[in-house]
C-alpha positions as CSV (number, residue, x, y, z in Angstrom):
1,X,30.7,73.7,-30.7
2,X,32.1,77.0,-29.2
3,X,28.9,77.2,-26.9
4,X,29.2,73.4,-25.7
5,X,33.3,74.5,-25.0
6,X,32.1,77.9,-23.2
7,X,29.6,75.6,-21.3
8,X,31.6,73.0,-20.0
9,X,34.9,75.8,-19.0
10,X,32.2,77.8,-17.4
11,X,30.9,74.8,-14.8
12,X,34.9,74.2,-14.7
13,X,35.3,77.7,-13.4
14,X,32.3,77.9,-11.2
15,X,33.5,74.4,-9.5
16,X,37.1,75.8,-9.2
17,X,37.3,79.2,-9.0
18,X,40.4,80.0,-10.0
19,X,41.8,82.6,-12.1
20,X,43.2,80.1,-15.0
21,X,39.5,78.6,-15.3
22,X,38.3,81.9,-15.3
23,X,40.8,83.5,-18.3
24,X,40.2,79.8,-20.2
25,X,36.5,80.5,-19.8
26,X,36.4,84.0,-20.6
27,X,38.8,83.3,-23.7
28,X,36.1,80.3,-25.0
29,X,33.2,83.0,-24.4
30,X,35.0,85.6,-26.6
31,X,36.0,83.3,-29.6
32,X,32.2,82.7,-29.4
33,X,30.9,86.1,-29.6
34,X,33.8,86.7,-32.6
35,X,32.2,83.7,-34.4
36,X,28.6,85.7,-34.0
37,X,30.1,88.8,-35.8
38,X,31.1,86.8,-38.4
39,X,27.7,85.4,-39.3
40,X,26.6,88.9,-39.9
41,X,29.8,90.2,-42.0
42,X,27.5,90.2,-44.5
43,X,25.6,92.7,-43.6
44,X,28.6,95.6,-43.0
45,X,31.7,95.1,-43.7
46,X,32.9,96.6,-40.0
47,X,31.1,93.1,-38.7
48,X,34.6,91.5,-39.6
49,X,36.7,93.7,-38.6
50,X,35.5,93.8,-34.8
51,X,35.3,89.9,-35.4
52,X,38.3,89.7,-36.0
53,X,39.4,91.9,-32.8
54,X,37.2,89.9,-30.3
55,X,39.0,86.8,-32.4
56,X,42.7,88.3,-31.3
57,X,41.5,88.7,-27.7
58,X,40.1,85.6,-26.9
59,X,43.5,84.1,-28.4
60,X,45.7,86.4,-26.6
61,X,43.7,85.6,-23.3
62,X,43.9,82.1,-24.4
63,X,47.4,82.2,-25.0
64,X,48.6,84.3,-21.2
65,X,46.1,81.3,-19.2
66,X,48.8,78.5,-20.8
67,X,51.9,80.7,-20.4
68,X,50.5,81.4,-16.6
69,X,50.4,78.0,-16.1
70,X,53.6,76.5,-17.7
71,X,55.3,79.3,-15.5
72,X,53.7,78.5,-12.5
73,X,54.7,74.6,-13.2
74,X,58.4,76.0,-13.9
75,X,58.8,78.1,-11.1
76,X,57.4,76.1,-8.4
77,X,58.0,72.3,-9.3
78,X,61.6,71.2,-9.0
79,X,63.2,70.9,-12.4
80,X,63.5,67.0,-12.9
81,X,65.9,65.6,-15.0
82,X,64.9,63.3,-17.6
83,X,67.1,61.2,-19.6
């Protein structure tokens, strides 16, 4: 499911190229890679651990991309009043 997500945000950022696609793809690709760690947790318990790190990452990147946006949209767009 992850790789079909990382797939489709990755022809997104190669069609826009712009840094928001790029920070929305690279965030998809990470939570991917966390998910791989996972699979081998149970092998060594430090598998989780950096798991859960490259999780927190992909999230956090995840998380600046929307509050980029909703900025940009707040800053630039003219507040409308809605009643």
């Amino acid at each position: 499911m992850l790789s079909i997500l990382f797939l489709n945000y990755r022809t997104n950022y190669l069609r826009v190229k712009s840094l928001n696609a790029k920070m929305v793809m690279y965030s998809f690709l990470l939570l991917l890679i966390s998910q791989v760690f996972f699979i081998f947790e149970g092998l060594a318990k430090h598998f989780y651990v950096i798991g859960e790190s490259v999780q927190l990452i992909g999230y956090l990147i995840l998380l600046a991309a929307i509050i980029k946006m909703f900025v940009k949209k707040w800053v630039f767009e003219e507040p409308r009043l809605r009643l």
